[in-house]
C-alpha positions as a Markdown table, in Angstrom:
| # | Residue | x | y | z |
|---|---|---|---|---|
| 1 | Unk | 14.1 | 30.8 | 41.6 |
| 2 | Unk | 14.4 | 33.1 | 38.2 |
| 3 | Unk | 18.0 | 32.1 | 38.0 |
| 4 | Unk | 16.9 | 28.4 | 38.4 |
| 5 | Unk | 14.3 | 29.0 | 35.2 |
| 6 | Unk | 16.7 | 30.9 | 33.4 |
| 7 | Unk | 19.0 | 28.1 | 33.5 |
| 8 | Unk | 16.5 | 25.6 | 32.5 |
| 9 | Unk | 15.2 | 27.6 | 29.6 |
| 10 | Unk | 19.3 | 28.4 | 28.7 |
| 11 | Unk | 19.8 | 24.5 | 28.7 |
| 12 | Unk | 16.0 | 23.5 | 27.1 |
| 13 | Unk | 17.2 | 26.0 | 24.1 |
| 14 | Unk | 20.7 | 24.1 | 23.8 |
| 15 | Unk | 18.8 | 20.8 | 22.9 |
| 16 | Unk | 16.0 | 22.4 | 21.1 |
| 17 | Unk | 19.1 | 23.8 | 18.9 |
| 18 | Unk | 21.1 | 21.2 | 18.8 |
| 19 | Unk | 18.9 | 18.8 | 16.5 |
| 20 | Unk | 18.3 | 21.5 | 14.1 |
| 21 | Unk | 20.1 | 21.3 | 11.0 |
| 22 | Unk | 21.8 | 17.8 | 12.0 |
| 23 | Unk | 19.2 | 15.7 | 9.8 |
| 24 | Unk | 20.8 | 12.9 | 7.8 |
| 25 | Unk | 20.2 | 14.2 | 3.8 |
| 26 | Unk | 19.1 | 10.3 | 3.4 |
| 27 | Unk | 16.7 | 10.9 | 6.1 |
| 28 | Unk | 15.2 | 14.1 | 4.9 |
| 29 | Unk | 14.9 | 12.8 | 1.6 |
| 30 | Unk | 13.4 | 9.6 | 2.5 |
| 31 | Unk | 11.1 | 11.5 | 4.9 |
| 32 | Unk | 10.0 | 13.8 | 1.7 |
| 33 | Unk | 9.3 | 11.1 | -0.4 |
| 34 | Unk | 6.7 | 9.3 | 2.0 |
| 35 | Unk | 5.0 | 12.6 | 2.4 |
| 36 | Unk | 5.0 | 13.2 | -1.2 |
| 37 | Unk | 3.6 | 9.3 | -1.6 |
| 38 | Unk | 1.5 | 10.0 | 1.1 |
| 39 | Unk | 0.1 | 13.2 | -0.7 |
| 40 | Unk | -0.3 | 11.0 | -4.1 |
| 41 | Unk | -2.3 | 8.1 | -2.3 |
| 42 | Unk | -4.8 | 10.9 | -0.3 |
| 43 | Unk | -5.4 | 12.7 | -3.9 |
| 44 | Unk | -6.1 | 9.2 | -5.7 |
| 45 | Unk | -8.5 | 8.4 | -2.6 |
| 46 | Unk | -10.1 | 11.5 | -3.4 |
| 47 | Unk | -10.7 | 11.3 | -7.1 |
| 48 | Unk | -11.3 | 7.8 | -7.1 |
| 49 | Unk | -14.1 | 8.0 | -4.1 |
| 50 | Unk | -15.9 | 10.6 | -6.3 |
| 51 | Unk | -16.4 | 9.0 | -9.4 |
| 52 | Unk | -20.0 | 8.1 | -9.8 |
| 53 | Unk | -21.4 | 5.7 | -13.0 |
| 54 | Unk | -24.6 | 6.1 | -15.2 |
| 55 | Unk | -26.0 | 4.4 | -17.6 |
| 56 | Unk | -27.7 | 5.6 | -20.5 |
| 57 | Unk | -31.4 | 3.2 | -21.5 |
| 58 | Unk | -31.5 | 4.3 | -24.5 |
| 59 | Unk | -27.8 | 3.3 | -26.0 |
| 60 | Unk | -27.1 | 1.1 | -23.3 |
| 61 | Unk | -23.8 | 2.6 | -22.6 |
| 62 | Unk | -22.0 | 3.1 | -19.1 |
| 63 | Unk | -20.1 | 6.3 | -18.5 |
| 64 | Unk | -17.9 | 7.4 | -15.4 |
| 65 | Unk | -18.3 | 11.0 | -14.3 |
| 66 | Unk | -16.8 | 13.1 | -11.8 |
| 67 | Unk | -17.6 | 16.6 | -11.1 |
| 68 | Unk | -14.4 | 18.8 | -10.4 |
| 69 | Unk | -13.6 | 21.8 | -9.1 |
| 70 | Unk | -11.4 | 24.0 | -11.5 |
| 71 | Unk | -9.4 | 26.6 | -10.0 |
| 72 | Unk | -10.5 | 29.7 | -12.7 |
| 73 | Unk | -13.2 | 28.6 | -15.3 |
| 74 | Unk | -15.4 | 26.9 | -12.3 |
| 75 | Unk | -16.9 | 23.4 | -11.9 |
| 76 | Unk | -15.7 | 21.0 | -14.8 |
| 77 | Unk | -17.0 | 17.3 | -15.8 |
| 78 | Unk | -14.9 | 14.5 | -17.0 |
| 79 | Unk | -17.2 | 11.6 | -18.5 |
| 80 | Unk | -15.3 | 8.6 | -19.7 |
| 81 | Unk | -17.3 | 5.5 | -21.1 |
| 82 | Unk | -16.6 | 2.0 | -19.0 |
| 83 | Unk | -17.6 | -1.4 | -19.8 |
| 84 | Unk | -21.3 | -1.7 | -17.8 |
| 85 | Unk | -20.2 | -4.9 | -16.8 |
| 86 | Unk | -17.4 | -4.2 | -14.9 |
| 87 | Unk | -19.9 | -1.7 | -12.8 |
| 88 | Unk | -20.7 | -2.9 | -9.5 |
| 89 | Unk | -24.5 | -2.7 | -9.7 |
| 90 | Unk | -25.1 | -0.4 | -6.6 |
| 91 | Unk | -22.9 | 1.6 | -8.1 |
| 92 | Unk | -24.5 | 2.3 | -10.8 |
| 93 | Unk | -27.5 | 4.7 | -11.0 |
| 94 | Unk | -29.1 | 4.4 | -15.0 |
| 95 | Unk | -31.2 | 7.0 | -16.4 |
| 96 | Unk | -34.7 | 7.5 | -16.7 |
């Protein structure tokens, strides 16, 4: 019986080796690139699915914020005026 497992473990090893290593260059690079596409599309989901838009009464201006977290000097805002019209209006929250 232990020779039987040590067998199957000596021949479970010799696949588990084989494939290691043997990976096409093409293939490993075309397998990086959709992880690094991947990677881009999750981080513009992100960004783009925290933006929140205000409007401001008393100019009547529309701005785009999103609150981000910065690695050393804390929280940061990024505001960025957008044409009010092009706001979805339950997106848009406007001052009081």
């Amino acid at each position: 019986m232990k020779q039987t497992l040590a067998v199957m473990c000596a021949v479970i090893a010799l696949f588990a080796s084989a494939g290691c290593g043997n990976e096409d260059p093409a293939q490993a690079r075309a397998a990086e690139e959709a992880q690094r596409a991947q990677t881009i599309q999750s981080e513009a989901n992100e960004v783009l699915h925290s933006i929140r838009y205000m409007k401001d009464p008393r100019t009547g201006l529309c701005f785009a914020y999103r609150w981000g977290a910065r690695v050393f000097d804390g929280p940061s805002l990024t505001l960025a005026p957008v044409p009010c019209e092009s706001i979805s209006p339950e997106l848009l929250t406007v001052a009081k």
